[in-house]
C-alpha atoms as one frame of an Amber mdcrd trajectory, in Angstrom:
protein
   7.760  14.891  19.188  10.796  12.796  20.350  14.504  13.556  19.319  15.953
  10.744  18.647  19.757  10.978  17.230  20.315   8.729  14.428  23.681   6.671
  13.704  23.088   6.641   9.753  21.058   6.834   7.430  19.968   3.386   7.341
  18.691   3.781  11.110  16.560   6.825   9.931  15.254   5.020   6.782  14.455
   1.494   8.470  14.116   2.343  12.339  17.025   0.107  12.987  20.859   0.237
  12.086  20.880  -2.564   9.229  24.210  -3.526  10.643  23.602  -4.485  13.802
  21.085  -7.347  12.867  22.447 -10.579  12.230  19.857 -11.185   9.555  21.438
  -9.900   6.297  18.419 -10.966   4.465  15.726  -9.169   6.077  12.468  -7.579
   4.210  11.542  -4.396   6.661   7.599  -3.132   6.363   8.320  -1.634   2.626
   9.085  -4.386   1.106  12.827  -3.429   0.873  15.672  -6.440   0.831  18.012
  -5.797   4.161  21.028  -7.445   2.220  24.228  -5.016   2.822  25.193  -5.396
  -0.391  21.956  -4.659  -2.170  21.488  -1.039   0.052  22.507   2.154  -1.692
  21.537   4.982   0.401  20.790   8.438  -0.738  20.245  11.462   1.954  19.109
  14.543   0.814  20.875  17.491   2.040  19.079  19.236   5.274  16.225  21.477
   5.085  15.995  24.255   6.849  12.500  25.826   7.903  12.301  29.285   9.635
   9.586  29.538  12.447   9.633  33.443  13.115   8.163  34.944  16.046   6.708
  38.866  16.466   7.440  40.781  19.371   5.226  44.077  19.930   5.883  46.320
  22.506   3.908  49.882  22.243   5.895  52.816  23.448   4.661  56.137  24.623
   6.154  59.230  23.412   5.286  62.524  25.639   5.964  66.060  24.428   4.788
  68.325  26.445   3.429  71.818  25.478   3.658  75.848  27.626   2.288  77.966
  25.912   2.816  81.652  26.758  -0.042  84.635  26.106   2.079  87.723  25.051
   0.708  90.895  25.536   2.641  93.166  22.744   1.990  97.177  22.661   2.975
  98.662  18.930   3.578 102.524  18.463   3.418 103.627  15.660   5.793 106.096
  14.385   5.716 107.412  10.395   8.625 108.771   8.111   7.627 110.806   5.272
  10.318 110.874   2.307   8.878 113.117  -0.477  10.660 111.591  -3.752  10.905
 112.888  -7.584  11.174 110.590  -9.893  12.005 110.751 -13.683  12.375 107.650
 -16.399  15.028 107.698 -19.097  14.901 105.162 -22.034  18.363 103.544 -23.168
  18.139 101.432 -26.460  20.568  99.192 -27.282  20.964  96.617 -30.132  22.837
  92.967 -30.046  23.046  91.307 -34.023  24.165  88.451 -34.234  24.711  86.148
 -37.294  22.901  82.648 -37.448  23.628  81.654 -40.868  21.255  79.879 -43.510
  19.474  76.937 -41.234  16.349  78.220 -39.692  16.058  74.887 -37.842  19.803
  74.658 -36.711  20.999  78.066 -36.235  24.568  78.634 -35.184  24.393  82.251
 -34.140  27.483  84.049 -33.466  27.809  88.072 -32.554  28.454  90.169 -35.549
  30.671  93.449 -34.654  29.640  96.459 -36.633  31.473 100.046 -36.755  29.301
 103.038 -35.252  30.005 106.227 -37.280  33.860 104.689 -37.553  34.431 103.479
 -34.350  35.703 100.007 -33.600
């Protein structure tokens, strides 16, 4: 492939810069009249086209491994804790007031007296 710089557009389109040729009135291979005057050009703006290459390159990675054999000796040595134990229950009661929507409720804590004391 040969790179050739072109001085217009006409040299690209026609092989030849149109205004260099003394003939004004010159038909070129597509049937296109040379006249100056008769020559609108039109370019089209530049395309670009992307050729990408791939570059591999492997790389090796070594993690070496010691491993140590331990030798472990347990003694055993046992505590004895003698425990009691006893449960006690403590009750205690939270009411709280949720009103008359069972699908909304709006609960809030009610405060009650016990045997007169607030």
């Amino acid at each position: 492939m040969s790179r050739r710089k072109w001085n217009n557009a006409d040299e690209f389109l026609f092989g030849r810069n149109v205004a260099d040729t003394n003939d004004t009135n010159f038909v070129d291979s597509f049937g296109f009249n040379g006249n100056e005057n008769d020559v609108e050009t039109i370019v089209s703006p530049t395309e670009t086209v992307v050729n990408p290459t791939t570059n591999r390159r492997t790389i090796r990675k070594v993690h070496p491994t010691h491993v140590i054999n331990l030798n472990k000796n347990i003694t055993r040595v046992e505590n004895f804790y003698p425990v009691t134990e006893s449960t006690k229950n403590i009750n205690s009661v939270e009411e709280y007031d949720c009103g008359s929507d069972l699908r909304n409720p709006c609960c809030r804590p009610v405060n009650r007296c016990n045997k007169g004391h607030c």
